[in-house]
TIKOLKOL-158980 format. One record per residue (C-alpha): residue number from 1; residue in three letters; x, y, z. Coordinates in steps of 0.25 Angstrom, whole numbers, always signed. Layout:
TIKOLKOL-158980
<r><num>NUM</num><residuo>ALA</residuo><u>X</u><v>Y</v><w>Z</w></r>
...
//
This chain:
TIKOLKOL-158980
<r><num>1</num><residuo>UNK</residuo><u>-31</u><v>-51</v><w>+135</w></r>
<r><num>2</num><residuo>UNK</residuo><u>-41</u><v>-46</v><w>+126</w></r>
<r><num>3</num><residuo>UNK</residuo><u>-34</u><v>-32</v><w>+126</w></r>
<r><num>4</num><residuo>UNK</residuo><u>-21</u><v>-39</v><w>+122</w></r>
<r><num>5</num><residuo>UNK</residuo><u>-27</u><v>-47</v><w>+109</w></r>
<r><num>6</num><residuo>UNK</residuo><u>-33</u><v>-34</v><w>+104</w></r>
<r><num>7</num><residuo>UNK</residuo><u>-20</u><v>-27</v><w>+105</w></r>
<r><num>8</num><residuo>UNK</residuo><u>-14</u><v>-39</v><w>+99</w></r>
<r><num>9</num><residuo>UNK</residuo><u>-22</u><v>-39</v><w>+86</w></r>
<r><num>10</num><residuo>UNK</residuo><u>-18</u><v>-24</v><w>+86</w></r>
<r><num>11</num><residuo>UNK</residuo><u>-4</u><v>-25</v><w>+86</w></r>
<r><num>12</num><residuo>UNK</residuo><u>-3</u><v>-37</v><w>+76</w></r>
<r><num>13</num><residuo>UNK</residuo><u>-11</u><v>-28</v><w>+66</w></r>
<r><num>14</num><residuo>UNK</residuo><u>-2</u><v>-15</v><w>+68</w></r>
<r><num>15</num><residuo>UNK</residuo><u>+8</u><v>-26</v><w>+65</w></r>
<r><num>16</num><residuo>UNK</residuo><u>+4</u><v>-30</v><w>+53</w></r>
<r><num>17</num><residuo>UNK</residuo><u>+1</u><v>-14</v><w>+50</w></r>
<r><num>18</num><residuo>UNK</residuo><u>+14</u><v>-9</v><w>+54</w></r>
<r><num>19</num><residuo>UNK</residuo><u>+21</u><v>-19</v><w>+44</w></r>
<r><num>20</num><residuo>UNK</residuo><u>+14</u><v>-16</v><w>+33</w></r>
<r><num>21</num><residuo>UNK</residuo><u>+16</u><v>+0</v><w>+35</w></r>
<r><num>22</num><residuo>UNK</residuo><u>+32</u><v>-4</v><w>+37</w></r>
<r><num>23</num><residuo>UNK</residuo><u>+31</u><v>-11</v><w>+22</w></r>
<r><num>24</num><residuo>UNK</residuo><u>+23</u><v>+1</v><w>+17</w></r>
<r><num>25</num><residuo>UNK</residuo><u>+32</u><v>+11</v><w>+21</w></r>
<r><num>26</num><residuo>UNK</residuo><u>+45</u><v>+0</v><w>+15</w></r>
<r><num>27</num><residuo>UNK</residuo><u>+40</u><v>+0</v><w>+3</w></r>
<r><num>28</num><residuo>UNK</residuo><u>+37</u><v>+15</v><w>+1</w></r>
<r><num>29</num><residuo>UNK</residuo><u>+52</u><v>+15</v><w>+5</w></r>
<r><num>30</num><residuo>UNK</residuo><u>+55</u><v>+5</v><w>-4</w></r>
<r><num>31</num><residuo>UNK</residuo><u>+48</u><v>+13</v><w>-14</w></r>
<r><num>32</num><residuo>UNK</residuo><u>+53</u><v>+26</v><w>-13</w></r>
<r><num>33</num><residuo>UNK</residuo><u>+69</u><v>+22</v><w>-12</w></r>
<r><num>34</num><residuo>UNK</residuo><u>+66</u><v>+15</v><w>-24</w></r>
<r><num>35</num><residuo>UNK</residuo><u>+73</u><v>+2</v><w>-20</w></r>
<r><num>36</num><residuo>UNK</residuo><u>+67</u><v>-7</v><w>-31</w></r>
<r><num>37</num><residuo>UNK</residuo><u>+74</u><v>-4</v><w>-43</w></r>
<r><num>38</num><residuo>UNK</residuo><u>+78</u><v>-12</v><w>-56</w></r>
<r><num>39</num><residuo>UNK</residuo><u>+90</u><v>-19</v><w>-55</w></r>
<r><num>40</num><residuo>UNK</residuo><u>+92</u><v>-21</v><w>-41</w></r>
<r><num>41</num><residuo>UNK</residuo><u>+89</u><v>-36</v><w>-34</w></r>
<r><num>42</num><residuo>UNK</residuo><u>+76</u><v>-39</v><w>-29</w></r>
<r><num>43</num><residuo>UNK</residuo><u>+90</u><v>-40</v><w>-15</w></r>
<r><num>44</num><residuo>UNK</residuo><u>+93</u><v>-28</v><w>-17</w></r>
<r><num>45</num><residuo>UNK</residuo><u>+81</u><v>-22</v><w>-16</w></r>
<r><num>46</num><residuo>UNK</residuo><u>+77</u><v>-32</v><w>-4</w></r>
<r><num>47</num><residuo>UNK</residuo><u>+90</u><v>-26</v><w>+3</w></r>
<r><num>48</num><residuo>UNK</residuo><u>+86</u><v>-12</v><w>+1</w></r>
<r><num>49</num><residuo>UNK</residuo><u>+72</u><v>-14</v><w>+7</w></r>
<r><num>50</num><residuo>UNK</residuo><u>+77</u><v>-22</v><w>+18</w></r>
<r><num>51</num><residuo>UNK</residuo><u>+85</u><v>-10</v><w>+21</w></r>
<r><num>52</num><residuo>UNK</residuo><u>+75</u><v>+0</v><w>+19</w></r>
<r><num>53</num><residuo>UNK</residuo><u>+66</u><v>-10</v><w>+28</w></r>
<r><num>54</num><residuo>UNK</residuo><u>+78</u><v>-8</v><w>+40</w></r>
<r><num>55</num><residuo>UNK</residuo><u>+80</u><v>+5</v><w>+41</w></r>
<r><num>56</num><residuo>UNK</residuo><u>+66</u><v>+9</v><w>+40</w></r>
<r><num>57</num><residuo>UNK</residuo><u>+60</u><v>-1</v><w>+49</w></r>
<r><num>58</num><residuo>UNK</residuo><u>+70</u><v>-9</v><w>+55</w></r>
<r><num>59</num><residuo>UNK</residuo><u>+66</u><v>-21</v><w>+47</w></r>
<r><num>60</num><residuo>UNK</residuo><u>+77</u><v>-34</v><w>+41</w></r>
<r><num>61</num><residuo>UNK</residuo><u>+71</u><v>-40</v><w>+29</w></r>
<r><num>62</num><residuo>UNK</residuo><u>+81</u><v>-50</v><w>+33</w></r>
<r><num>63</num><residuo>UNK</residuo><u>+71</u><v>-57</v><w>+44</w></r>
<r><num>64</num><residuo>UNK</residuo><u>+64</u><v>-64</v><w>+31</w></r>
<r><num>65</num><residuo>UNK</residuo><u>+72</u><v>-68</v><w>+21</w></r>
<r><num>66</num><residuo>UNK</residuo><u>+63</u><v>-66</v><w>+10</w></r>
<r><num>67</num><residuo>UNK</residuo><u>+63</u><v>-57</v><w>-3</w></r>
<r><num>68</num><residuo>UNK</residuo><u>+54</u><v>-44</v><w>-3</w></r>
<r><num>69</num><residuo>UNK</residuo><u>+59</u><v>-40</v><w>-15</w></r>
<r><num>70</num><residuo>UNK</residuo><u>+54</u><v>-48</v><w>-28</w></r>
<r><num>71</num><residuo>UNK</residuo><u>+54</u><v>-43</v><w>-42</w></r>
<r><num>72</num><residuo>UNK</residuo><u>+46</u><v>-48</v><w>-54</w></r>
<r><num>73</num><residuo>UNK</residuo><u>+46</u><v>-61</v><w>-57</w></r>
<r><num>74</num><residuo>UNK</residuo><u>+47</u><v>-64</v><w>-41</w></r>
<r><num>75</num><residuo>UNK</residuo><u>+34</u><v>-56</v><w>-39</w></r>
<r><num>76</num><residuo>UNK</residuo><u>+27</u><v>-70</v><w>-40</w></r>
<r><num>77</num><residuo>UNK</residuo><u>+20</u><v>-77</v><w>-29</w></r>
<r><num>78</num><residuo>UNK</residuo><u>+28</u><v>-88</v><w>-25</w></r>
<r><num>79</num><residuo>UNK</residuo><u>+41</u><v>-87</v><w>-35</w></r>
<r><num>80</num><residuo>UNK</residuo><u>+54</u><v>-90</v><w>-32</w></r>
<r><num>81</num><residuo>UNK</residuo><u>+64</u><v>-82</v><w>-39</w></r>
<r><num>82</num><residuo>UNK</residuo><u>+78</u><v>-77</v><w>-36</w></r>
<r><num>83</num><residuo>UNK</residuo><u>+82</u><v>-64</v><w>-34</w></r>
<r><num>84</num><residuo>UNK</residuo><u>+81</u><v>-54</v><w>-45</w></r>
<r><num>85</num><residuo>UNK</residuo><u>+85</u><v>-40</v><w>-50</w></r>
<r><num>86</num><residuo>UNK</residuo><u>+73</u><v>-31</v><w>-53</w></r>
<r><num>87</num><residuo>UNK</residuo><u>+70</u><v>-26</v><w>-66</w></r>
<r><num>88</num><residuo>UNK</residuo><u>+65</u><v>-12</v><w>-72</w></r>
<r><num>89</num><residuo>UNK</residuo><u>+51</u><v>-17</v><w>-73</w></r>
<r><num>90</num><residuo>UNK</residuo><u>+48</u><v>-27</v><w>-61</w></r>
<r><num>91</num><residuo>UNK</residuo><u>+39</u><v>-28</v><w>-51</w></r>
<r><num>92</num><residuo>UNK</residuo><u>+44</u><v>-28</v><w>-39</w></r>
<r><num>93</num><residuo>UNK</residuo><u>+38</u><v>-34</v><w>-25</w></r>
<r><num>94</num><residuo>UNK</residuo><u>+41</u><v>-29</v><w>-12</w></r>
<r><num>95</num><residuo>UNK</residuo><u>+35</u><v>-38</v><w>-2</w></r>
<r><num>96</num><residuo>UNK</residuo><u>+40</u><v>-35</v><w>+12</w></r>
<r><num>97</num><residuo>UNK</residuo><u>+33</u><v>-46</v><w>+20</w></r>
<r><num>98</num><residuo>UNK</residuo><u>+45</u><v>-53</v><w>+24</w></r>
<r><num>99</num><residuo>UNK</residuo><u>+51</u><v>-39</v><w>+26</w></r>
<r><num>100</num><residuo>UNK</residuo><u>+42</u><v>-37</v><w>+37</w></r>
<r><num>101</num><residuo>UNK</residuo><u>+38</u><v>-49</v><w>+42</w></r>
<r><num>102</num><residuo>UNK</residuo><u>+38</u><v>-47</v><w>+56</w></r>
<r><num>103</num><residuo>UNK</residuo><u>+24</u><v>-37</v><w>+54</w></r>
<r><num>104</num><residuo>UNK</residuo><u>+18</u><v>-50</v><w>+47</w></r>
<r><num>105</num><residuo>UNK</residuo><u>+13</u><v>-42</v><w>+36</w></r>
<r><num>106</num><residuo>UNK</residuo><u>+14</u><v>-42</v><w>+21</w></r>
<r><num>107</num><residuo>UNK</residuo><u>+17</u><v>-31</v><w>+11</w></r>
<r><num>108</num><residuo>UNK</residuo><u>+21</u><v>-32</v><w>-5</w></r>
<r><num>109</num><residuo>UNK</residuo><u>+21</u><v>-22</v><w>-15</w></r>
<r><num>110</num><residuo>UNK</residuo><u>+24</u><v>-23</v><w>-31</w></r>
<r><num>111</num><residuo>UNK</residuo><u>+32</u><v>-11</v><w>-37</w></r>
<r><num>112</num><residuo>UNK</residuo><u>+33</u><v>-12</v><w>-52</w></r>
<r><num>113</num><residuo>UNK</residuo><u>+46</u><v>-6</v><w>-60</w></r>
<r><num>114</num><residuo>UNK</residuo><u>+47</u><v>+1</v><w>-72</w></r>
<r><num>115</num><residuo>UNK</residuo><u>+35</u><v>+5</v><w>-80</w></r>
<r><num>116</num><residuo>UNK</residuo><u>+29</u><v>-8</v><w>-84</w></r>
<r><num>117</num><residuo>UNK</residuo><u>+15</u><v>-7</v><w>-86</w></r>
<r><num>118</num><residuo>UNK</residuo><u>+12</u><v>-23</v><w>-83</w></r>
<r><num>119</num><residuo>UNK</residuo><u>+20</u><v>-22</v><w>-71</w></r>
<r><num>120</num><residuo>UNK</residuo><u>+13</u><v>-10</v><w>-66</w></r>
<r><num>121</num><residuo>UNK</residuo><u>+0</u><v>-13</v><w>-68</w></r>
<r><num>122</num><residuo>UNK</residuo><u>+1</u><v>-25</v><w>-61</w></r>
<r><num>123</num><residuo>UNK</residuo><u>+6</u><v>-17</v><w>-50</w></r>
<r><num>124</num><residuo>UNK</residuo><u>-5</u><v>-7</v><w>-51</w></r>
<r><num>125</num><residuo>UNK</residuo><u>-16</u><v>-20</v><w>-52</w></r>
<r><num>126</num><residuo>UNK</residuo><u>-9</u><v>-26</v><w>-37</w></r>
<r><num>127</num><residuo>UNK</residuo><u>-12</u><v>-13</v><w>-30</w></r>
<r><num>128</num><residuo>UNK</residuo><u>-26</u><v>-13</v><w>-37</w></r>
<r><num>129</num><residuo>UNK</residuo><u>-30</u><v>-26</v><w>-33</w></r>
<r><num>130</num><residuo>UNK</residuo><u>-22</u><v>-25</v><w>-18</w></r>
<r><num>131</num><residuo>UNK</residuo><u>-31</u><v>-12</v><w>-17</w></r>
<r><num>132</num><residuo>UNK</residuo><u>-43</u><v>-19</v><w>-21</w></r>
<r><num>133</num><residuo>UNK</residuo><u>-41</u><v>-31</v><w>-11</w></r>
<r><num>134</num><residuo>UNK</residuo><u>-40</u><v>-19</v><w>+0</w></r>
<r><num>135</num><residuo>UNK</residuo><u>-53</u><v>-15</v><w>-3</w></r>
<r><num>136</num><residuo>UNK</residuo><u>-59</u><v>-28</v><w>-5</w></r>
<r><num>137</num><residuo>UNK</residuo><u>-56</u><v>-30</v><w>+9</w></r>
<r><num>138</num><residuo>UNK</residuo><u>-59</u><v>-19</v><w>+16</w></r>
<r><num>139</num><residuo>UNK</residuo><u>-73</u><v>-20</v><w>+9</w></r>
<r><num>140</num><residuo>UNK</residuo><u>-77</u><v>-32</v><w>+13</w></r>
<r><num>141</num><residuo>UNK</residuo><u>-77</u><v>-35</v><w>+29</w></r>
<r><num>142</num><residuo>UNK</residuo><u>-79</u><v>-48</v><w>+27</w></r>
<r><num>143</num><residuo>UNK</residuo><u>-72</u><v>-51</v><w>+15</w></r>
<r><num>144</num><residuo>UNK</residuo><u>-64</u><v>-67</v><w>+15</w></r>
<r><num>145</num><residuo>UNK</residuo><u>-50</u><v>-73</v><w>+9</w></r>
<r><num>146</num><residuo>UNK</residuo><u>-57</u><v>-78</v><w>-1</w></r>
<r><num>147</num><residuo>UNK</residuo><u>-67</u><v>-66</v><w>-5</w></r>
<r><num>148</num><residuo>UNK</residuo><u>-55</u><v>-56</v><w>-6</w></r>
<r><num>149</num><residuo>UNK</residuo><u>-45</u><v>-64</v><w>-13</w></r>
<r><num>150</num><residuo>UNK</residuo><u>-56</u><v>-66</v><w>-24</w></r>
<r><num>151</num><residuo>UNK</residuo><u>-58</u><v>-50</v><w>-25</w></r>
<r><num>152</num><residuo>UNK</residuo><u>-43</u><v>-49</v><w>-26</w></r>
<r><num>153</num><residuo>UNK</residuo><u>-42</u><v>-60</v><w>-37</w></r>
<r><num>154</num><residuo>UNK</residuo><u>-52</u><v>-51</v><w>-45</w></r>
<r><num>155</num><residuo>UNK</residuo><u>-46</u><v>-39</v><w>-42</w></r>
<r><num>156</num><residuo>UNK</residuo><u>-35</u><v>-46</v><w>-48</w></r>
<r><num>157</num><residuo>UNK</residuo><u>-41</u><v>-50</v><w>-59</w></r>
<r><num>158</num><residuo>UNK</residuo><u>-48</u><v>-38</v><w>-63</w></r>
<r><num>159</num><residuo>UNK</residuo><u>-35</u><v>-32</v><w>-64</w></r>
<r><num>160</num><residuo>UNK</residuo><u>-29</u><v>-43</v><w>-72</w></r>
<r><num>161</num><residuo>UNK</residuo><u>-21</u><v>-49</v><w>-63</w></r>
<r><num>162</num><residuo>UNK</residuo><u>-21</u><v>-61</v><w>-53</w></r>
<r><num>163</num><residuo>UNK</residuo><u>-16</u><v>-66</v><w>-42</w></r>
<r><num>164</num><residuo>UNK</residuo><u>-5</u><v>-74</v><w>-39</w></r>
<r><num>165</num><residuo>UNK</residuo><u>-7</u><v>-79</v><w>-25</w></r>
<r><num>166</num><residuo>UNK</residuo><u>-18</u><v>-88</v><w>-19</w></r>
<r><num>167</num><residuo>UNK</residuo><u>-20</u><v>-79</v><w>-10</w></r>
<r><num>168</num><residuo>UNK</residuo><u>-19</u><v>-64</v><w>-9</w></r>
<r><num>169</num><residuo>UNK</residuo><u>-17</u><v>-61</v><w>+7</w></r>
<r><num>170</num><residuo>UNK</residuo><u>-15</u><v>-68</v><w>+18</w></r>
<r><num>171</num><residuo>UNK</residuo><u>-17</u><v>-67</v><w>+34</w></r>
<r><num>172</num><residuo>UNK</residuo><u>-7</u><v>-61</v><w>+42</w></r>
<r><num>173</num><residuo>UNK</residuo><u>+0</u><v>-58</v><w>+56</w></r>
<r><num>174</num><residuo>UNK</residuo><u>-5</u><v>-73</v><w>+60</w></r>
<r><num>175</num><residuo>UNK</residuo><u>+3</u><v>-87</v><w>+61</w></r>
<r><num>176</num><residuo>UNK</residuo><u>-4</u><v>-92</v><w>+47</w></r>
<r><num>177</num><residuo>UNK</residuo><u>+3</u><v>-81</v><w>+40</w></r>
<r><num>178</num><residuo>UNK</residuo><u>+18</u><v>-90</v><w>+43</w></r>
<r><num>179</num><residuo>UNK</residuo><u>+11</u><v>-102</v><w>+34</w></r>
<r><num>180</num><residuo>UNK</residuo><u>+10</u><v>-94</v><w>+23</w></r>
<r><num>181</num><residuo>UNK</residuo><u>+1</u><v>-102</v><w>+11</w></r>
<r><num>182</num><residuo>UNK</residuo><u>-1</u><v>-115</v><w>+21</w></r>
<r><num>183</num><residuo>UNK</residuo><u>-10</u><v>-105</v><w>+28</w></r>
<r><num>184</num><residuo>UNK</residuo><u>-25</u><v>-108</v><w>+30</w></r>
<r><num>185</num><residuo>UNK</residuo><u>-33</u><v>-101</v><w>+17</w></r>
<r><num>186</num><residuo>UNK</residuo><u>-39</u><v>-90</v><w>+28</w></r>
<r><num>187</num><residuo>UNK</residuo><u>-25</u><v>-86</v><w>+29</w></r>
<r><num>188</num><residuo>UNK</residuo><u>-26</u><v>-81</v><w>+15</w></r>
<r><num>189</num><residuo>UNK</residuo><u>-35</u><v>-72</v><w>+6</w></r>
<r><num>190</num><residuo>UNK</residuo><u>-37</u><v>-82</v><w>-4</w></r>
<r><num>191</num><residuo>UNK</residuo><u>-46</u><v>-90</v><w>-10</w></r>
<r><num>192</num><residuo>UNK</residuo><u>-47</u><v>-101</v><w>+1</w></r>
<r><num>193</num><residuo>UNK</residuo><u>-51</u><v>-91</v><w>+12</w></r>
<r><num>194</num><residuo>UNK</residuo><u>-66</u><v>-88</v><w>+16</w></r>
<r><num>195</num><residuo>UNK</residuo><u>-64</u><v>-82</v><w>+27</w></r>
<r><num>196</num><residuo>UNK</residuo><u>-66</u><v>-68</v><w>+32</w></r>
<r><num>197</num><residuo>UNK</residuo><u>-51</u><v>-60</v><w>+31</w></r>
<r><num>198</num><residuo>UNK</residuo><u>-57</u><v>-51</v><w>+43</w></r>
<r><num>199</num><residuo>UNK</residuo><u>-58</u><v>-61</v><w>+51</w></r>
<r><num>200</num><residuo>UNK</residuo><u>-50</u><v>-64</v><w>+68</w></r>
<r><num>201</num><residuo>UNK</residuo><u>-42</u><v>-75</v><w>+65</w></r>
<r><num>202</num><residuo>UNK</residuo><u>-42</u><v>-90</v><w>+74</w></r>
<r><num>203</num><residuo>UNK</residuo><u>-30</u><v>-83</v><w>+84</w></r>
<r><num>204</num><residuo>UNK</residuo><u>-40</u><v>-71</v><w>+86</w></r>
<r><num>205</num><residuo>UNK</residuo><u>-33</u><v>-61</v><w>+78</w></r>
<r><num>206</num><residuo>UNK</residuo><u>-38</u><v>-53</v><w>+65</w></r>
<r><num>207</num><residuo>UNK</residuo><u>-34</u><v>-58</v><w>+53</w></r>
<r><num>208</num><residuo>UNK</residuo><u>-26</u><v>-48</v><w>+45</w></r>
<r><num>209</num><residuo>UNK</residuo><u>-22</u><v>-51</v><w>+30</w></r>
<r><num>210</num><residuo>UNK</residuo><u>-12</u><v>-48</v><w>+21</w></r>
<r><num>211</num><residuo>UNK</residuo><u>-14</u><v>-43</v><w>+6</w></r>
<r><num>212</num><residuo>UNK</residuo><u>-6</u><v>-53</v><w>-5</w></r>
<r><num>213</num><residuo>UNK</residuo><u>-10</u><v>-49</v><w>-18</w></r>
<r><num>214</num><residuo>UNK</residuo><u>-1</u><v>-55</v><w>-31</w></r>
<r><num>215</num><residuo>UNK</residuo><u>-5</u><v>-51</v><w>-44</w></r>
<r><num>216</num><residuo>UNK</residuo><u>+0</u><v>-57</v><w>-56</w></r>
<r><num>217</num><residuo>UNK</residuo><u>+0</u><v>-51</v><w>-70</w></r>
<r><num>218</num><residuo>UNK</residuo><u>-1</u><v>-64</v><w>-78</w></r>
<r><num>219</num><residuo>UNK</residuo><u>+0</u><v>-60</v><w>-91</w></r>
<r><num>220</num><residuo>UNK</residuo><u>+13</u><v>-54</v><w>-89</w></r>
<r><num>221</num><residuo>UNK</residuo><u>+17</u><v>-63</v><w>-77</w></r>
<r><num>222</num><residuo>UNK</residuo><u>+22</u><v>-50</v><w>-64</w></r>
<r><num>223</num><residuo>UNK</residuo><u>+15</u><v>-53</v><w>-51</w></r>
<r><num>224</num><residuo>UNK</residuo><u>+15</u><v>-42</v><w>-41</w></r>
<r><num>225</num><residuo>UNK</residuo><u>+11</u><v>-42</v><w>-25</w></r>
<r><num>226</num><residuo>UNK</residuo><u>+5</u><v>-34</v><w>-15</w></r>
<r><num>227</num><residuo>UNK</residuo><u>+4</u><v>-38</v><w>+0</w></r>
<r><num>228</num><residuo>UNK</residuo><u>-1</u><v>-30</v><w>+12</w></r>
<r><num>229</num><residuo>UNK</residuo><u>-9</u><v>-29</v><w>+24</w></r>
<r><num>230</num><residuo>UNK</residuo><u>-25</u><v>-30</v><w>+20</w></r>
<r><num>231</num><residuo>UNK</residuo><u>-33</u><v>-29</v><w>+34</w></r>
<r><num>232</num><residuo>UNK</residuo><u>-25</u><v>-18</v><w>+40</w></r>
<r><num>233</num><residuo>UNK</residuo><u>-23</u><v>-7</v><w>+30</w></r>
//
């Protein structure tokens, strides 16, 4: 029995890896056919990835009925706002969790159009301070929600920015994940969680998280995201 819960907890992470390598390798597809372009609708280009996502993996984006494509101003947490044709200097975010929900895992990316400087260094500021969050991690074995969330904020700080979510990650491949924010505060790496990250969780699985970093320009009001896998990369 013992046998069978190790390998287990070994398929559930190559799970959660497995989905995060498909939205890799969608977004470089993304990317490279140049799919987001000015003056097409945030549907349109929903349409196109969702076929790209079929003929390279098989995947229907029409499981979960939920937007992947949002273009400034729809990159803020929490808005509400209708569709929209994406202009010459947007940032746009590609977020394919509900893409690939079934593999319970999280990845976003922001692109920035045109040749805006603001936009682009906000861009620029996101991948500094998701690649400083990395570290931050990986450094510390026994680093809280709480201790990381706080090096994240003044990562964000130092670059100007803040962030725009209570939290900045949150557990996944577990039940509390389908609660979303009326999870416990351990599910979250926020401000309310003490507790070790690496830590075996109370169904005797490893906790794995997920990175949620929103960073908001708030002199000029664009917010941009980045979501992926922390423990397992």
């Amino acid at each position: 029995m013992a046998t069978l819960d190790r390998m287990d907890v070994g398929l559930r992470a190559l799970h959660l890896q497995e989905g995060q390598r498909m939205a890799q390798r969608l977004f470089a597809q993304v990317i490279a056919t140049q799919v987001i372009k000015p003056g097409r609708s945030e549907e349109e280009v929903d349409n196109r990835i969702s076929l790209i996502a079929r003929e390279v993996f098989g995947v229907r984006a029409g499981r979960v009925r939920r937007r992947f494509v949002r273009s400034w101003p729809s990159t803020v947490v929490g808005g509400q706002w209708p569709e929209r044709v994406i202009g010459a200097q947007d940032l746009v975010v590609l977020d394919f969790e509900s893409l690939l929900a079934p593999y319970d895992t999280g990845f976003a990316r922001t692109v920035a159009l045109g040749d805006g400087l603001v936009r682009r260094r906000l861009v620029h500021d996101l991948t500094t301070v998701a690649s400083g969050a990395r570290d931050a991690f990986r450094a510390d074995e026994s680093i809280t929600g709480r201790e990381l969330y706080a090096k994240v904020r003044g990562l964000a700080a130092r670059a100007g920015r803040s962030l725009g979510a209570r939290h900045c990650g949150r557990l996944t491949g577990t039940a509390p994940t389908a609660r979303a924010e009326a999870a416990r505060p351990e599910d979250f790496i926020g401000p309310d969680n003490d507790r070790p990250l690496r830590r075996t969780l109370e169904e005797g699985l490893r906790a794995h998280w997920i990175l949620q970093i929103h960073l908001l320009d708030e002199h000029h009001g664009p917010a941009a995201v980045h979501t992926e896998l922390l423990d397992l990369v």
